[in-house]
C-alpha positions as CSV (number, residue, x, y, z in Angstrom):
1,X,46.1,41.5,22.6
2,X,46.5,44.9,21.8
3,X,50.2,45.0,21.9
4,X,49.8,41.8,18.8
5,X,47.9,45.1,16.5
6,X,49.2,48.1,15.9
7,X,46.9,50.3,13.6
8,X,49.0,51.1,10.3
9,X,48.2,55.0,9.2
10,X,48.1,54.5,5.7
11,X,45.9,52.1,5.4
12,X,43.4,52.8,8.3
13,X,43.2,49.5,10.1
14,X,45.4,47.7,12.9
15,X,47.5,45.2,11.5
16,X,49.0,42.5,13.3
17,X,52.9,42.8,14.9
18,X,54.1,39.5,16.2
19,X,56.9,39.3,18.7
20,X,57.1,35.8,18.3
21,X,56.6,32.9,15.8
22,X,53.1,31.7,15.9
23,X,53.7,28.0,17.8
24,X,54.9,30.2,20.5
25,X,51.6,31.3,21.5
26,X,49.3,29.4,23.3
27,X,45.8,28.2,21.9
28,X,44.3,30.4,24.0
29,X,46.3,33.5,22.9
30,X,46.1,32.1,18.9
31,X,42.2,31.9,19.3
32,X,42.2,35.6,20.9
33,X,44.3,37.0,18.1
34,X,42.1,35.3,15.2
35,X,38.8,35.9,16.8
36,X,40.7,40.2,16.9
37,X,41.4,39.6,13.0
38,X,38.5,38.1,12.4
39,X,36.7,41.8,13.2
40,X,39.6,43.6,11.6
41,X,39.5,41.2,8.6
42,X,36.2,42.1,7.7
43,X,36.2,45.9,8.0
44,X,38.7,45.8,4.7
45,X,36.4,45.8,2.4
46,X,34.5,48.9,3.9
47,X,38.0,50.5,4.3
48,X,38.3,50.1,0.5
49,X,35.4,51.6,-0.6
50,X,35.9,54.0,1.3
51,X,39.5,54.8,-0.4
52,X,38.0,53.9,-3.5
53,X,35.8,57.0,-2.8
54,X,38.6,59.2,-2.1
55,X,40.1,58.3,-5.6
56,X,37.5,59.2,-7.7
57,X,37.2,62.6,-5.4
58,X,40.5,63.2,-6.3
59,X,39.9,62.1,-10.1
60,X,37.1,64.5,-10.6
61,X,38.9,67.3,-9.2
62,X,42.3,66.2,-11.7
63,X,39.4,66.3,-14.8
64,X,39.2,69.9,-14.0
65,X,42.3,70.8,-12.9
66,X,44.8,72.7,-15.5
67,X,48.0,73.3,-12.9
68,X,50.2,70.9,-14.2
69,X,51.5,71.1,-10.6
70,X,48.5,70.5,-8.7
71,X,48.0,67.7,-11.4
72,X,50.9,66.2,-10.2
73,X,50.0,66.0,-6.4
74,X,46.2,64.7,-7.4
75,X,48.3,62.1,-9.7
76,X,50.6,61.1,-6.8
77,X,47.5,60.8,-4.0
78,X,45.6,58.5,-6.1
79,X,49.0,56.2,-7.2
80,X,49.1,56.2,-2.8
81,X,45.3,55.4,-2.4
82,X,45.8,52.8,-4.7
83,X,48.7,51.4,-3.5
84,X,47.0,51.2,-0.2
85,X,44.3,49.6,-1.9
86,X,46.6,46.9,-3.2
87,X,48.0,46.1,0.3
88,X,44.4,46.0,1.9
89,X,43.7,43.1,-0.4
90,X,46.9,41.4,0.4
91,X,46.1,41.9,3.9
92,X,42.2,40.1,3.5
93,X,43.6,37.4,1.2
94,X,46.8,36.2,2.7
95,X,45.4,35.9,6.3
96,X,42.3,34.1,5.3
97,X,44.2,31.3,4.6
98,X,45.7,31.4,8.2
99,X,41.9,31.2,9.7
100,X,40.8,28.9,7.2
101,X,43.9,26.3,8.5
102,X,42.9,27.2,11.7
103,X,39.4,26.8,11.9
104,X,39.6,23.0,10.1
């Protein structure tokens, strides 16, 4: 199962790589790989606040910073924190409607 998630850098959490379309694998290997999300699933929210702390590091340090330079950089690591933010929800939304399916 471990070749199925590979963990994605900017985000911070393995996300799912399938070689195949999902009636390919068998029950047993579907069950496997949603049980796996199922614990990945629910660390995003963690992962978030996490990120979310990291942004409002960063946006106390731009409050006092006066380089329009370094400005910039602080500017352009929050717009990626939140960006990664934004696919971390995609990520716990979309694929709970796969489990859902599954699970009724």
């Amino acid at each position: 199962m471990k070749e199925i998630f590979s963990v994605d850098e900017r985000l911070g959490i393995p996300v799912p790589i399938f070689t195949k379309e999902w009636s390919e694998y068998g029950e047993a290997e579907q069950q496997e790989i949603l049980l796996l999300w199922e614990n990945i699933r629910g660390s995003i929210p963690d992962r978030i606040k996490e990120l979310e702390k990291l942004i409002n590091i960063k946006q106390d340090q731009l409050s006092d910073e006066s380089d329009f330079a370094i400005s910039c950089q602080l500017n352009s690591e929050i717009a990626n924190l939140a960006s990664a933010i934004v696919d971390l929800w995609l990520w716990y939304r979309v694929n709970q409607g796969i489990t859902e399916k599954k699970h009724t």
